[in-house]
Jmol script that loads the backbone (N, CA, C; Angstrom):
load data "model"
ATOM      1  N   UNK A   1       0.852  -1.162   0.000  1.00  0.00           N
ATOM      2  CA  UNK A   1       0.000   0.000   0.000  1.00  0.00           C
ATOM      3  C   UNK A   1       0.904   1.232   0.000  1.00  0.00           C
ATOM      4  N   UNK A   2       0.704   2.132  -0.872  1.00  0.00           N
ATOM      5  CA  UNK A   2       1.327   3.240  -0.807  1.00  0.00           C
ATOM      6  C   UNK A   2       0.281   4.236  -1.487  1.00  0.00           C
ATOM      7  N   UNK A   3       0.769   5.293  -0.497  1.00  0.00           N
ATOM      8  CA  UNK A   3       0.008   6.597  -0.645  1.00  0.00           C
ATOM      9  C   UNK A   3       0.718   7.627  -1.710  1.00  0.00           C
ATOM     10  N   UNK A   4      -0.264   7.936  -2.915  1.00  0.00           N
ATOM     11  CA  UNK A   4       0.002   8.657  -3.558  1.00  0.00           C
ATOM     12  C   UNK A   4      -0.305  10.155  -4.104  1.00  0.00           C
ATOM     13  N   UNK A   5      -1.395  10.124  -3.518  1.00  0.00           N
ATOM     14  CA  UNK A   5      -1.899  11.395  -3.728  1.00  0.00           C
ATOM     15  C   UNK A   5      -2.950  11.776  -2.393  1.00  0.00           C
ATOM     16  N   UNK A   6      -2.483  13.075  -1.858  1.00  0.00           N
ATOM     17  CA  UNK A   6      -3.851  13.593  -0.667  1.00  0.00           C
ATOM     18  C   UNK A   6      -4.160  15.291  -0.902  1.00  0.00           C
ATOM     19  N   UNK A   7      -4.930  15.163  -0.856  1.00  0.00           N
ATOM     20  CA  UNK A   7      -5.601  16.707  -0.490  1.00  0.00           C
ATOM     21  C   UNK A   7      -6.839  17.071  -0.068  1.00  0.00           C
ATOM     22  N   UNK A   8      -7.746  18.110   0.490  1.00  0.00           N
ATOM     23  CA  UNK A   8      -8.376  18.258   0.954  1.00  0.00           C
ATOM     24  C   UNK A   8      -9.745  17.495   0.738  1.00  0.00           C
ATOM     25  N   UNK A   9      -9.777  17.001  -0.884  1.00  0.00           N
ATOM     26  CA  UNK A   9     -10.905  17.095  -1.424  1.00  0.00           C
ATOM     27  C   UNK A   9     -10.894  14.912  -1.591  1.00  0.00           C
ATOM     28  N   UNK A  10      -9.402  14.387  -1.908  1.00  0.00           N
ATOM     29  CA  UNK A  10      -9.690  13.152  -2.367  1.00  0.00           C
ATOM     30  C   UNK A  10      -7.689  12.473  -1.552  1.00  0.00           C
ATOM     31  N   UNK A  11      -8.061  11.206  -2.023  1.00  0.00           N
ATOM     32  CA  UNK A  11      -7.057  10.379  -1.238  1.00  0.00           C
ATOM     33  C   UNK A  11      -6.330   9.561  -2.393  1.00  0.00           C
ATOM     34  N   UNK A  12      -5.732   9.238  -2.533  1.00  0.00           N
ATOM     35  CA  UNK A  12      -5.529   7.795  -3.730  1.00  0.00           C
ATOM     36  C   UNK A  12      -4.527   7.046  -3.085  1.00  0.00           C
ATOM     37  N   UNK A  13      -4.762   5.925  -3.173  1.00  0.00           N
ATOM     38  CA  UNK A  13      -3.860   4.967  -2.474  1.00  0.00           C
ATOM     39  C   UNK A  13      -3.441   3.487  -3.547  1.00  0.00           C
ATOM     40  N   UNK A  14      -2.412   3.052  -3.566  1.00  0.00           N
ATOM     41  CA  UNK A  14      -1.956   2.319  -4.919  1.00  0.00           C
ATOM     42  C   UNK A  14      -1.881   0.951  -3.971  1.00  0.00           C
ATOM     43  N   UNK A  15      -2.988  -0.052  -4.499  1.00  0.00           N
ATOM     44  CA  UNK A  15      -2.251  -1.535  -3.815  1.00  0.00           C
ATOM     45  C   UNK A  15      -1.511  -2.434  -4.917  1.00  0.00           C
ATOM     46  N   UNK A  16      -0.524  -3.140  -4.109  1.00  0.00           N
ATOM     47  CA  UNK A  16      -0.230  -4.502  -5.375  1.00  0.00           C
ATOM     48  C   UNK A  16      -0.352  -5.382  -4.131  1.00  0.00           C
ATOM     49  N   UNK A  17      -1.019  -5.897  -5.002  1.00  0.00           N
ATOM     50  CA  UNK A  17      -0.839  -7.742  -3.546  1.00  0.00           C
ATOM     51  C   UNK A  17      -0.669  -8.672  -5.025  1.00  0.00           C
ATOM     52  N   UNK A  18       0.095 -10.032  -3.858  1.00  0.00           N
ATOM     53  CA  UNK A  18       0.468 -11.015  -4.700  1.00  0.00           C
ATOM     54  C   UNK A  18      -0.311 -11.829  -5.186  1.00  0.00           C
ATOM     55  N   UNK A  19      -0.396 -12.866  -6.523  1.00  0.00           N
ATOM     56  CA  UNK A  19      -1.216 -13.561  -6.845  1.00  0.00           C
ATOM     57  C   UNK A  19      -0.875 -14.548  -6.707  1.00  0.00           C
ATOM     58  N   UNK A  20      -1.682 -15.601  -6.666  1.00  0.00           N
ATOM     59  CA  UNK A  20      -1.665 -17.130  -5.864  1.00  0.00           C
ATOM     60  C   UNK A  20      -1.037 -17.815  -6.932  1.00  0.00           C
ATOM     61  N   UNK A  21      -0.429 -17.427  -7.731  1.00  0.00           N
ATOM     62  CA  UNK A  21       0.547 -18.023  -9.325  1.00  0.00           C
ATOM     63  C   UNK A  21       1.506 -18.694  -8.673  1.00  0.00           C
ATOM     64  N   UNK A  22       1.960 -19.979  -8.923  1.00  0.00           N
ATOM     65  CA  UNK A  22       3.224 -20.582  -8.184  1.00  0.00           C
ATOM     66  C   UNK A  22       4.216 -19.984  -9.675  1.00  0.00           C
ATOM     67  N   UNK A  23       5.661 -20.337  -9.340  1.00  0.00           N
ATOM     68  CA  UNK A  23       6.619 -19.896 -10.166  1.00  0.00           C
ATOM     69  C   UNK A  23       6.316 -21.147 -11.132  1.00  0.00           C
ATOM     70  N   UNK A  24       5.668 -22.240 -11.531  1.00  0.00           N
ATOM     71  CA  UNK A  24       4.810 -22.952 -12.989  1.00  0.00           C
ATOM     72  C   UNK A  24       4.500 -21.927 -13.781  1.00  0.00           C
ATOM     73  N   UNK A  25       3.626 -21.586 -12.965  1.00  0.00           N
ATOM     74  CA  UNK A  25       2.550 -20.677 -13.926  1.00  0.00           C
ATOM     75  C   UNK A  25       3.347 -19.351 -14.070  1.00  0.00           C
ATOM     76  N   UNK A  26       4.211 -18.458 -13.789  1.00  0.00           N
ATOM     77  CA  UNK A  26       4.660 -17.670 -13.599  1.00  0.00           C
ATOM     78  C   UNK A  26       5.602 -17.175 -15.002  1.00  0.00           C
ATOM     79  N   UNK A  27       6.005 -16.418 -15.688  1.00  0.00           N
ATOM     80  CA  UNK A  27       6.599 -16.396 -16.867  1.00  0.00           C
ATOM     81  C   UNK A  27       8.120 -16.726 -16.819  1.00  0.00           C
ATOM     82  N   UNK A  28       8.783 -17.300 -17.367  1.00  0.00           N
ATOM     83  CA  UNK A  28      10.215 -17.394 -17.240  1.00  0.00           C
ATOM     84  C   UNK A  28      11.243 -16.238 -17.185  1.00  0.00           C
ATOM     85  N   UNK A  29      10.188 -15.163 -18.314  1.00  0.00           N
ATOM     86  CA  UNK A  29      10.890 -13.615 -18.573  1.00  0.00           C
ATOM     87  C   UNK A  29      11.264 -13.041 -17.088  1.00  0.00           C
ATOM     88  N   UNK A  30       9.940 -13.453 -16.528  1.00  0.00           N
ATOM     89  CA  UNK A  30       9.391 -12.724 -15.322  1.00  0.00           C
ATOM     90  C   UNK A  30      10.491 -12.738 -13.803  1.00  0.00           C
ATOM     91  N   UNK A  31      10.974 -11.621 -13.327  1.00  0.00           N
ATOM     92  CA  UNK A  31      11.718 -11.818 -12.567  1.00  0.00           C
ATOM     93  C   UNK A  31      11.136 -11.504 -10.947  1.00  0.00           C
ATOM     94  N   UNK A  32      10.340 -10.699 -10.810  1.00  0.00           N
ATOM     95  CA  UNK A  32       9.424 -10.362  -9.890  1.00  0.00           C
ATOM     96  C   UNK A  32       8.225 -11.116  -9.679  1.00  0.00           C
ATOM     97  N   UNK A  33       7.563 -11.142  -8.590  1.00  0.00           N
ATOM     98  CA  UNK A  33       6.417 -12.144  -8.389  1.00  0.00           C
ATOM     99  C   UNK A  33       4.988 -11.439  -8.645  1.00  0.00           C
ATOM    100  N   UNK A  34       4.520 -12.357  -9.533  1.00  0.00           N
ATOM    101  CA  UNK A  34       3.156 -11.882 -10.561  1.00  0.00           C
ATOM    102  C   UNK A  34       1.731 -10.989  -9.643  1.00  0.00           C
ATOM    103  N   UNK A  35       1.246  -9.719  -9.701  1.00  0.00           N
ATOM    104  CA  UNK A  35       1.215  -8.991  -8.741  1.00  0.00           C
ATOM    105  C   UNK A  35      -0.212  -8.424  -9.254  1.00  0.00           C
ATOM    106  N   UNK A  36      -0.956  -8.419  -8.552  1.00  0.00           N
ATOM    107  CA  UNK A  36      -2.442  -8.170  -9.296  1.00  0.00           C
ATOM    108  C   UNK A  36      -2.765  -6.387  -8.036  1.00  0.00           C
ATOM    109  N   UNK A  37      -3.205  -5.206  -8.133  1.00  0.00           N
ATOM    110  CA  UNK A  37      -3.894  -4.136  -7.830  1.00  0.00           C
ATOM    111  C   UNK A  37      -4.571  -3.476  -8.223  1.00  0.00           C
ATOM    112  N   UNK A  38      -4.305  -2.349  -7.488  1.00  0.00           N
ATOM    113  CA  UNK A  38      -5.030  -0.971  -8.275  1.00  0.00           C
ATOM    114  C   UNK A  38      -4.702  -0.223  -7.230  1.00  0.00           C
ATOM    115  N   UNK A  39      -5.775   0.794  -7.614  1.00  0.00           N
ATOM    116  CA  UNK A  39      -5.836   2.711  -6.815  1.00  0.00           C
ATOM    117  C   UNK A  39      -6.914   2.486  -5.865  1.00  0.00           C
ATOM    118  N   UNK A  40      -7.110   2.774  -4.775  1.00  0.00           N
ATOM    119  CA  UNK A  40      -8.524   3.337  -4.294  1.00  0.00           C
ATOM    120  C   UNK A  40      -8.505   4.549  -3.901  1.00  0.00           C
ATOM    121  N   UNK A  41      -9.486   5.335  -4.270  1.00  0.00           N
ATOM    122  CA  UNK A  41      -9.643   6.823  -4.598  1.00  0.00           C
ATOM    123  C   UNK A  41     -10.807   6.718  -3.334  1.00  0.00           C
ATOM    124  N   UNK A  42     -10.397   7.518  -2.671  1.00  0.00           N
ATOM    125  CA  UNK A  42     -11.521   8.087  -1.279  1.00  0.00           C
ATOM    126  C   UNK A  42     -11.868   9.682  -1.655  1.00  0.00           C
ATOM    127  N   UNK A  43     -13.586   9.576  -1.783  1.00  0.00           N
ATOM    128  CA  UNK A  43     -14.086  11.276  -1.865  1.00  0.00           C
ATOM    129  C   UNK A  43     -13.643  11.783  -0.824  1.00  0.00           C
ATOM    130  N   UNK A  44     -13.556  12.304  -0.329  1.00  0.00           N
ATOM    131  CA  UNK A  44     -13.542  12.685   1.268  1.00  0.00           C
ATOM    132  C   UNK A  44     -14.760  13.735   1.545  1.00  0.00           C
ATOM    133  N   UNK A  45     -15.146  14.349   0.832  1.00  0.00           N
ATOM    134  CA  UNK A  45     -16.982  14.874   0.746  1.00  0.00           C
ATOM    135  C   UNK A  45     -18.023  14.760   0.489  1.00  0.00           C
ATOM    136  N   UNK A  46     -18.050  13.465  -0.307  1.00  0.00           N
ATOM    137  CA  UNK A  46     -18.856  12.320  -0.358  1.00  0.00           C
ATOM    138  C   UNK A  46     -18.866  11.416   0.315  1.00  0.00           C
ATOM    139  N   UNK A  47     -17.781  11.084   0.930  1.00  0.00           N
ATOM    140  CA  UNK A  47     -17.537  10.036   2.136  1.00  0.00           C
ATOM    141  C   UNK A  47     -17.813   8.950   1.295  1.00  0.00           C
ATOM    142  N   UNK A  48     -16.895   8.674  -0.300  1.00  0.00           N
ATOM    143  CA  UNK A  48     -17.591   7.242  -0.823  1.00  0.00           C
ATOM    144  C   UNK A  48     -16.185   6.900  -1.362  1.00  0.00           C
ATOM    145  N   UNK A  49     -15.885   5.646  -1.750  1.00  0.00           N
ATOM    146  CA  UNK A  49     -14.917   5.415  -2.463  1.00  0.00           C
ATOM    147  C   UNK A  49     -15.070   4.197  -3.095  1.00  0.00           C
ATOM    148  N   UNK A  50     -13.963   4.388  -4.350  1.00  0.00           N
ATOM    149  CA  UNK A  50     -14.035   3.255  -5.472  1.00  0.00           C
ATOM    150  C   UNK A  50     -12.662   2.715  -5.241  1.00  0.00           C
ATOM    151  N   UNK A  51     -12.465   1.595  -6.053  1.00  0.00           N
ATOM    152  CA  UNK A  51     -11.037   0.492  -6.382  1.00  0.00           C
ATOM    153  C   UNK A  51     -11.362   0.412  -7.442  1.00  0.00           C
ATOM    154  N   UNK A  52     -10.438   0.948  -8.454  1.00  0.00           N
ATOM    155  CA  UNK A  52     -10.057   1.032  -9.670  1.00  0.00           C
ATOM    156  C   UNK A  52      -8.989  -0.475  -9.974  1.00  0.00           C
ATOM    157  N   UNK A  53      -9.107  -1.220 -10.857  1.00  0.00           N
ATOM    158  CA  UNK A  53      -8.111  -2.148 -11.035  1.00  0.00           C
ATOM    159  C   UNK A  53      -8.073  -2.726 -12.269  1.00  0.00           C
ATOM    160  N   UNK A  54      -7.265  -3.926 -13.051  1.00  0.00           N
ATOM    161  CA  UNK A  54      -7.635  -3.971 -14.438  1.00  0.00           C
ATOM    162  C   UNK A  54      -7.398  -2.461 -15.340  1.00  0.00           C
ATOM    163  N   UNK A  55      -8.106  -2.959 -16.421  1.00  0.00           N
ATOM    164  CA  UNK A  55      -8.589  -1.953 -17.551  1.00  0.00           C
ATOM    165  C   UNK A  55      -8.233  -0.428 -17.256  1.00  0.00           C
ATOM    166  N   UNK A  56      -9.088  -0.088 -16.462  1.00  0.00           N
ATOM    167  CA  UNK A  56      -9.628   1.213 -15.507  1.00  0.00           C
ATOM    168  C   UNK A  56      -8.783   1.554 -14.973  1.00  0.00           C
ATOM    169  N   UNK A  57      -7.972   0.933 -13.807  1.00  0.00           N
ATOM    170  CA  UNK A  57      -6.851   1.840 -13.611  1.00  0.00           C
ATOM    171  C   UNK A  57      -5.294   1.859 -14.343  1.00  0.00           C
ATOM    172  N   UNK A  58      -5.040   1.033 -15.336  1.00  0.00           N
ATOM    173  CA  UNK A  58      -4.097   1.085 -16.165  1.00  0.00           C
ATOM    174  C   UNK A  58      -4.507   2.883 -17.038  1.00  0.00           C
ATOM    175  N   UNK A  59      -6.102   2.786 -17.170  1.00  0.00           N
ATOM    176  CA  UNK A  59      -6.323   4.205 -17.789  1.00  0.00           C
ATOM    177  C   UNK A  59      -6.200   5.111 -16.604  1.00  0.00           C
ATOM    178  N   UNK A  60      -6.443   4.816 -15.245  1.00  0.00           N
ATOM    179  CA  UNK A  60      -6.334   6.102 -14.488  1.00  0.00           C
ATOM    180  C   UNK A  60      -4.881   6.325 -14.260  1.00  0.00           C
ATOM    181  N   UNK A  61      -4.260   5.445 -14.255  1.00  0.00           N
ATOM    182  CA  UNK A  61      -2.268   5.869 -14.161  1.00  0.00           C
ATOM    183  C   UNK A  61      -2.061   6.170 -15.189  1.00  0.00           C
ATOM    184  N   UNK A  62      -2.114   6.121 -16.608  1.00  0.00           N
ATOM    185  CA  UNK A  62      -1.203   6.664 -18.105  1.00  0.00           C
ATOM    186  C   UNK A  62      -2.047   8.035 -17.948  1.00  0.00           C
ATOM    187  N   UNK A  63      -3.425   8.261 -17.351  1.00  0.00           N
ATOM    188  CA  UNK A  63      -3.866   9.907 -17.405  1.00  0.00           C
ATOM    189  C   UNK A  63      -3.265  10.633 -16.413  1.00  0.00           C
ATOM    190  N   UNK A  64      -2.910   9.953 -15.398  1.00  0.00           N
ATOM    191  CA  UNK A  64      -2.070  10.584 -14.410  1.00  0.00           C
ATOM    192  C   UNK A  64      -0.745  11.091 -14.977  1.00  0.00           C
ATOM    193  N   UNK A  65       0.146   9.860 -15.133  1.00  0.00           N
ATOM    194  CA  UNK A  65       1.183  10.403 -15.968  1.00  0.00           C
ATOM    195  C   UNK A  65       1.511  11.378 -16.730  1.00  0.00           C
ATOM    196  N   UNK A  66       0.585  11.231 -17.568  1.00  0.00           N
ATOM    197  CA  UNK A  66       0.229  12.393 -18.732  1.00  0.00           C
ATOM    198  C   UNK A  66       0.145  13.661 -18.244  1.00  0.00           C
ATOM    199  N   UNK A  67      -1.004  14.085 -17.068  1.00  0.00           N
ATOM    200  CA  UNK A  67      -1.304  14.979 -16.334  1.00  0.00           C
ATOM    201  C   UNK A  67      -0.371  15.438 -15.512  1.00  0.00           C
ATOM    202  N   UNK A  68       0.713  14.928 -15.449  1.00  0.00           N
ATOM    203  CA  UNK A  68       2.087  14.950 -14.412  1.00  0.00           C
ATOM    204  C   UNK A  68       2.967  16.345 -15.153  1.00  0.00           C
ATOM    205  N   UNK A  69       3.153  15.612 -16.531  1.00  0.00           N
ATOM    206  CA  UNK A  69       4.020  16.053 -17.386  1.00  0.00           C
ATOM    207  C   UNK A  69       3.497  17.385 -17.896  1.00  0.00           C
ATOM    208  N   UNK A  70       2.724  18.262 -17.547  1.00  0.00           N
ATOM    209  CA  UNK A  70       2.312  19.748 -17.238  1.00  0.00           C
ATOM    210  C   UNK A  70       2.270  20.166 -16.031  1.00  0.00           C
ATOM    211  N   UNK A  71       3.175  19.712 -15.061  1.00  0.00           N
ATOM    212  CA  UNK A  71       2.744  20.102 -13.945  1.00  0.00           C
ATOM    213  C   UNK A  71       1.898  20.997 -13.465  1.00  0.00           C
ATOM    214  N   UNK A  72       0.729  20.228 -12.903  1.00  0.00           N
ATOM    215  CA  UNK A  72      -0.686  20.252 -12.604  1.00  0.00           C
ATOM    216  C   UNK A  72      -0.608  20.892 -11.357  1.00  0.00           C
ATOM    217  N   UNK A  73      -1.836  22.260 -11.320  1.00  0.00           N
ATOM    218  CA  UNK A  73      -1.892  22.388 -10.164  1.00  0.00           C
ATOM    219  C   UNK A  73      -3.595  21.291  -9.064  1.00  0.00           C
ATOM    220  N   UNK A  74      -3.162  21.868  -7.842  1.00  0.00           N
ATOM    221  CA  UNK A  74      -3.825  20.656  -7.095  1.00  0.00           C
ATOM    222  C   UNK A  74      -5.387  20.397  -7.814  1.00  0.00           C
ATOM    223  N   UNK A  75      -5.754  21.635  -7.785  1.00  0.00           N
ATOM    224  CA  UNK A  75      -7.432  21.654  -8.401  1.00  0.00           C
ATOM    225  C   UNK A  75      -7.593  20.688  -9.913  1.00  0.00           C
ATOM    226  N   UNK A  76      -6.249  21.107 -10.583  1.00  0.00           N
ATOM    227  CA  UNK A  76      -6.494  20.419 -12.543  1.00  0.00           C
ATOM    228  C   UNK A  76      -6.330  18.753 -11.529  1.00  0.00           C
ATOM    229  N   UNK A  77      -5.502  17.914 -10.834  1.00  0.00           N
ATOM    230  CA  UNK A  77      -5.442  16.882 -10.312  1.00  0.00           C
ATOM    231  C   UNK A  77      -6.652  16.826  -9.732  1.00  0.00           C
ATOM    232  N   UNK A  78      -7.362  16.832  -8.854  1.00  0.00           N
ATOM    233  CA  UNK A  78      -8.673  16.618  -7.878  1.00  0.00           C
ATOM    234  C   UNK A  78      -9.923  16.566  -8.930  1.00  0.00           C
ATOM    235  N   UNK A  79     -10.036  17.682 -10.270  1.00  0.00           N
ATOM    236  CA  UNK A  79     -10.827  17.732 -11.532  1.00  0.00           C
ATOM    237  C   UNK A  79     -10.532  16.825 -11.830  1.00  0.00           C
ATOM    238  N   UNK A  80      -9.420  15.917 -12.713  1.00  0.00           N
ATOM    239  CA  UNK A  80      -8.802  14.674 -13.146  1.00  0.00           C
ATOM    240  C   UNK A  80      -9.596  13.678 -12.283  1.00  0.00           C
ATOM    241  N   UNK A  81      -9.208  13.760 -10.946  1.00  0.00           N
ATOM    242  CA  UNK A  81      -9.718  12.619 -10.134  1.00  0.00           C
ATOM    243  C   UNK A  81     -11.590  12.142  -9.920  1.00  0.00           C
ATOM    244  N   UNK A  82     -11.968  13.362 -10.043  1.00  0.00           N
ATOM    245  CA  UNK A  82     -13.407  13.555  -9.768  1.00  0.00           C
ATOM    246  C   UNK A  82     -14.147  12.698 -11.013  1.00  0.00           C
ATOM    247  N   UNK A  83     -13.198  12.612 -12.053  1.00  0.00           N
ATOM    248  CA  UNK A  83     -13.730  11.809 -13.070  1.00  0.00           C
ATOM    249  C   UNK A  83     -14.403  10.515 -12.515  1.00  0.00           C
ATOM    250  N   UNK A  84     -13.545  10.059 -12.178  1.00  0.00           N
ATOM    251  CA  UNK A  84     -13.067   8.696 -11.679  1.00  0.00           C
ATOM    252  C   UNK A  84     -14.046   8.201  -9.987  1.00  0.00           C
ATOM    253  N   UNK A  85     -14.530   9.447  -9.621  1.00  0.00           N
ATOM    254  CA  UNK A  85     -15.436   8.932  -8.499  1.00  0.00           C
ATOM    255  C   UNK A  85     -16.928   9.607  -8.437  1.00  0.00           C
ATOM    256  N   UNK A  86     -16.591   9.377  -9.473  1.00  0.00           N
ATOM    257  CA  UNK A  86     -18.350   9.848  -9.996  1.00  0.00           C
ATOM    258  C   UNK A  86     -19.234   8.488  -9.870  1.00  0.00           C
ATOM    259  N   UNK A  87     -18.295   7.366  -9.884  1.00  0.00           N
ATOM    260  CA  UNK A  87     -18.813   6.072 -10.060  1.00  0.00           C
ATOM    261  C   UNK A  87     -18.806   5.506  -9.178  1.00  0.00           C
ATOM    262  N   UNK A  88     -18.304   6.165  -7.954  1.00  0.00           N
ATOM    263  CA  UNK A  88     -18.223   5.447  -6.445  1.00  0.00           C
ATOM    264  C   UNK A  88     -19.572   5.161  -5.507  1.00  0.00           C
ATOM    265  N   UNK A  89     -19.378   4.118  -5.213  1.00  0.00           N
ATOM    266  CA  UNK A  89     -21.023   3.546  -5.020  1.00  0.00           C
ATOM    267  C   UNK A  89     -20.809   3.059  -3.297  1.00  0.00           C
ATOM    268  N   UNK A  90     -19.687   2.992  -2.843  1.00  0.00           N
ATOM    269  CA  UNK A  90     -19.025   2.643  -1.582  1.00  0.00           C
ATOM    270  C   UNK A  90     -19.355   3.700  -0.387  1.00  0.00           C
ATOM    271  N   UNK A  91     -19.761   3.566   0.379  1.00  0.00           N
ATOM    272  CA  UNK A  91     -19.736   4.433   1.447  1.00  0.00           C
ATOM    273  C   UNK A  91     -17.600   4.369   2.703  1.00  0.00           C
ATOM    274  N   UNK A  92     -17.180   5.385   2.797  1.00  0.00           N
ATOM    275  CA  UNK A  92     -16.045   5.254   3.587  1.00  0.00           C
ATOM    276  C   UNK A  92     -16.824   5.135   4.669  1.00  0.00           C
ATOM    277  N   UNK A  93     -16.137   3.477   5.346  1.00  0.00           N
ATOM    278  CA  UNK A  93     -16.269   3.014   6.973  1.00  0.00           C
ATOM    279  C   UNK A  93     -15.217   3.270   7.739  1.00  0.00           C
ATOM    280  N   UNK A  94     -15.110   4.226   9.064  1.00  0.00           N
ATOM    281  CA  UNK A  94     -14.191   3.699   9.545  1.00  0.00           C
ATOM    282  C   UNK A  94     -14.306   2.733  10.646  1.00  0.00           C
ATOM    283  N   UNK A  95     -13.260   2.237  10.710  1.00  0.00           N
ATOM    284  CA  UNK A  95     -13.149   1.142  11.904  1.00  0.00           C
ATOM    285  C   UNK A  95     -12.581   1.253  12.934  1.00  0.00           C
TER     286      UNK A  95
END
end "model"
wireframe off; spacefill off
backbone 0.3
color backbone group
């Protein structure tokens, strides 16, 4: 888990956890152990959040990237992000 982005308005947090692949199944190329994640993006004023993974967040990191390489101020990032939790259907629990 690592934290990548915070500000007033949203959170993003990047997981990789490992996949149950023994080194069989695993690629020969492959030197690292086969690693399945994503982002979870917390509204923090909606109090809702999504897990982006697959498909979806391969597109929310290359727009990030992209969005990097103009260095963005916080609002053009949080606009960027708001895309992305428009679809959040999760209520944030804490525990």
């Amino acid at each position: 888990m690592l934290m990548l982005y915070n500000s007033d308005s949203f959170a993003v947090v990047q997981f990789d956890l490992p996949t149950d692949a023994t080194p069989a199944q695993a690629s020969p190329a492959q030197d690292a152990p086969l690693t399945r994640g994503g982002y979870e993006i917390v509204d923090k004023f909606a109090r809702k959040e999504i897990f982006l993974e697959g498909a979806m967040a391969e597109s929310f990191k290359e727009g990030v990237e992209a969005l990097i390489q103009t260095s963005p101020s916080e609002d053009e990032l949080d606009d960027y992000i708001a895309r992305f939790t428009q679809l959040a259907q999760h209520p944030v629990v804490l525990h």
